[in-house]
Wavefront OBJ file of the C-alpha trace (Angstrom):
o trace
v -7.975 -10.535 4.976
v -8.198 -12.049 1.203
v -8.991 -9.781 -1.660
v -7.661 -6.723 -3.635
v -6.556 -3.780 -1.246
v -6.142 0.024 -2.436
v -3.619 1.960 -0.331
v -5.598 4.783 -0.494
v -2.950 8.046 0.494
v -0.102 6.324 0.305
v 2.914 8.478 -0.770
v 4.631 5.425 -2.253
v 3.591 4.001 -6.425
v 1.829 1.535 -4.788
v -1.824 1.240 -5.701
v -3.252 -2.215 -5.363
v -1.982 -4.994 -3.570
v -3.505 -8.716 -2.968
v -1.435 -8.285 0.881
v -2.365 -11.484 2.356
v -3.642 -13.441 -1.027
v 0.503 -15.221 -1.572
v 1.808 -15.104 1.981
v 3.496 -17.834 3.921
v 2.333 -17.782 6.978
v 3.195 -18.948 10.300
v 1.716 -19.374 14.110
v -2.231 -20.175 15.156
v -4.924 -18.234 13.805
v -8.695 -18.309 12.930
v -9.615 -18.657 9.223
v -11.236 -15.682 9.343
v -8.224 -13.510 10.648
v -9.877 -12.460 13.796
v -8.264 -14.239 16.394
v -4.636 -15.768 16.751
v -0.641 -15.275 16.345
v 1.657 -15.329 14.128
v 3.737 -14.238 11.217
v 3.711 -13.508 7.427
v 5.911 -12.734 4.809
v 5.094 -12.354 1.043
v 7.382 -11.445 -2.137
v 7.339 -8.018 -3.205
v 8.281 -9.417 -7.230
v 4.157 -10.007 -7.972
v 0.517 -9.026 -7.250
v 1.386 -5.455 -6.887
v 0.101 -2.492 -8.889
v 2.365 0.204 -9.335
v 1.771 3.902 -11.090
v 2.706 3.889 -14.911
v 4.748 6.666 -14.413
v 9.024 6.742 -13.569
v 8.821 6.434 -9.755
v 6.313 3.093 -10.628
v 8.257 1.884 -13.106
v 11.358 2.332 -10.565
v 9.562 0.246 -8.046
v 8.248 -2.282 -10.170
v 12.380 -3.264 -11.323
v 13.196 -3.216 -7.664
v 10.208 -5.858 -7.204
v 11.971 -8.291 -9.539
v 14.577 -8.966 -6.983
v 14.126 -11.179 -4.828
v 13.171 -9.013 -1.903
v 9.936 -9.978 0.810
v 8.166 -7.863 2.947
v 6.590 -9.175 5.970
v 5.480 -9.031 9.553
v 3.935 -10.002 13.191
v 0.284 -10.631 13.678
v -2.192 -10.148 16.882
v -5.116 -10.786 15.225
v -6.812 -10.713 18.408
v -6.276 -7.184 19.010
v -6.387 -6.258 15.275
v -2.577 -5.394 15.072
v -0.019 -6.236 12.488
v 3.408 -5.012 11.502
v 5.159 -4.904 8.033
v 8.752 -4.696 7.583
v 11.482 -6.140 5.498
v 13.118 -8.281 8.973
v 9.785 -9.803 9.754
v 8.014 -7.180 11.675
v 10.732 -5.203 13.712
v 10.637 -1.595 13.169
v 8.355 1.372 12.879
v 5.344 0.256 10.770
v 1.939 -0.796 12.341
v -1.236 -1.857 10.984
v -4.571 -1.222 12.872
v -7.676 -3.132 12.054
v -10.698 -0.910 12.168
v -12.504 -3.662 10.532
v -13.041 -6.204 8.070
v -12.296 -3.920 4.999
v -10.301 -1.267 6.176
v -7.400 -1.155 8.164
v -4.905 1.914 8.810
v -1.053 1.737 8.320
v 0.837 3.818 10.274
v 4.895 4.951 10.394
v 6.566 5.729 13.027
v 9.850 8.195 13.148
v 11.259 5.066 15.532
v 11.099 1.664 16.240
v 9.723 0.024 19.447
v 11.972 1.374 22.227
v 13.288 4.343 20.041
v 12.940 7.885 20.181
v 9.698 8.519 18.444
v 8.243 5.717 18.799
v 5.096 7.406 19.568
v 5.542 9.887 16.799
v 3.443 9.853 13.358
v 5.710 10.362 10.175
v 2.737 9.688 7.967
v -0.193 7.190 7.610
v -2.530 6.024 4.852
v -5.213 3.291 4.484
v -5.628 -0.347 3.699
v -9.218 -0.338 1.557
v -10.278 -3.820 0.563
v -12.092 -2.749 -2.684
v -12.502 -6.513 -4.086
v -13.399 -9.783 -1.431
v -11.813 -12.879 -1.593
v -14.955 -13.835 -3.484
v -14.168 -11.511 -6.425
v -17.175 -9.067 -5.666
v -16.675 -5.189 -4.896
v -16.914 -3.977 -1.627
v -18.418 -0.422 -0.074
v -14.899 1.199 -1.200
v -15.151 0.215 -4.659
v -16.925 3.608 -6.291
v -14.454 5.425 -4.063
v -11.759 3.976 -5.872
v -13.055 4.484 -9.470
v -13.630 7.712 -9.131
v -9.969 8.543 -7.615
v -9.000 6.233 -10.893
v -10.852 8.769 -12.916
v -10.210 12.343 -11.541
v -7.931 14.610 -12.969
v -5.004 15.138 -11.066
v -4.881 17.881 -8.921
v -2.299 20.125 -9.702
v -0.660 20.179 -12.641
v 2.999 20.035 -13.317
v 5.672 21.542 -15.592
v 5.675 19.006 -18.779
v 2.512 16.342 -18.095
v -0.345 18.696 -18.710
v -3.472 16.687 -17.325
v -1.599 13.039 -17.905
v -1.365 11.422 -14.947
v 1.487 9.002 -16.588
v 4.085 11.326 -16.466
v 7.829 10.329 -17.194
v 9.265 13.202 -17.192
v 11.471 12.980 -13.765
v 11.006 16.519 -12.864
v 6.803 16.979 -13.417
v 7.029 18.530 -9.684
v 8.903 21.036 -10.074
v 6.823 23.827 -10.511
v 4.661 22.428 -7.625
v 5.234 23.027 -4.223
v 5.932 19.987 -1.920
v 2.141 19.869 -0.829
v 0.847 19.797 -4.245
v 3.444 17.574 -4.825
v 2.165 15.024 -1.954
v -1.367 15.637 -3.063
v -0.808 14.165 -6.893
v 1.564 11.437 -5.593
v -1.581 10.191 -3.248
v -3.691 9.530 -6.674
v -3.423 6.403 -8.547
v -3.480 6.821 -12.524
v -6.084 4.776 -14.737
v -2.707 2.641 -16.324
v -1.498 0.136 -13.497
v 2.220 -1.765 -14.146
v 1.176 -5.019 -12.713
v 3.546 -8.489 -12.469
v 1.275 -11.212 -11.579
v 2.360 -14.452 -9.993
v 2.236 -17.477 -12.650
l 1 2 3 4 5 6 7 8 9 10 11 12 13 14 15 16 17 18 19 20 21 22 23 24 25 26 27 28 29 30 31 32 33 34 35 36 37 38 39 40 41 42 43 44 45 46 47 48 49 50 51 52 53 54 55 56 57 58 59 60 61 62 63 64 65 66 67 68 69 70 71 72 73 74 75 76 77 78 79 80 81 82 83 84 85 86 87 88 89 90 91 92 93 94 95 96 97 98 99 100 101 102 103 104 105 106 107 108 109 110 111 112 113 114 115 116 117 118 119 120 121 122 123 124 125 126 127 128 129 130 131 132 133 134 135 136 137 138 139 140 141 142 143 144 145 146 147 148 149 150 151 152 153 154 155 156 157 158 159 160 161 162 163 164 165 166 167 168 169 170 171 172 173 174 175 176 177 178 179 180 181 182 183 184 185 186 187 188 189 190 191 192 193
């Protein structure tokens, strides 16, 4: 579970995230992350890349607070949740294995209406191991890093840094979705000292 993660389609600025590498965690678990209970929670203020663009910048003030994210573990089954109250609410993680797992949001929490319905979904891609050497997703993620995005907007041309707060809106909201899933080669990044 150590290493450098991409969030490869998520909607959000966020890009690269060491998830498990500052948490405080709590229960009984395997070293390995395989088996056990438990629960984390980790800052959102460092190890985070955001996009250098307005919506990253944004998220990366917000991050200075002193806000946490975290979440329940069954490591046993491969399940983990992520939320801001220490795992209640609509957000699951699935293990499919070592370095990938899929994040998933629901339109409701456990025992709420749609608690079985998808809002939207993206992957957890661990593209560095805790041993500082690439994984299989690596190349994947370079070449996102380095492709042009795909539609252009009013005022950015073929920047992917855009400031310009409305780039979208000669886009319609699929192309819209579509450029917010790529990350841009300039990362905003507030490591832990």
């Amino acid at each position: 579970m150590q290493g450098l993660w991409w969030m490869k389609y998520n909607y959000g600025p966020e890009n690269l995230v060491t998830i498990f590498g500052d948490c405080e965690w709590t229960g009984t678990f395997n070293k390995e992350g395989t088996d056990g209970f438990g629960e984390w929670t980790r800052p959102l203020r460092h190890n985070w890349s955001r996009e250098n663009a307005l919506f990253g910048l944004l998220f990366t003030l917000f991050g200075k607070a002193d806000w946490s994210t975290g979440g329940r573990m069954n490591l046993k089954d491969g399940i983990c949740t992520v939320h801001g109250d220490r795992g209640e609410g609509n957000e699951v993680v699935y293990r499919v294995n070592d370095n990938e797992w899929w994040k998933v949001h629901y339109r409701g929490g456990p025992g709420e209406d749609g608690e079985n319905d998808i809002e939207w979904m993206y992957k957890w891609l661990k593209v560095v191991d805790a041993d500082g050497k690439p994984t299989e997703h690596w190349d994947e993620w370079q070449d996102w890093v380095d492709a042009p995005l795909p539609h252009q907007g009013c005022g950015c041309g073929e920047y992917k840094s855009c400031f310009w707060p409305f780039w979208g809106s000669c886009l319609s909201r699929k192309q819209i979705a579509h450029n917010m899933i790529m990350p841009n080669k300039t990362q905003v990044v507030n490591f832990r000292v």
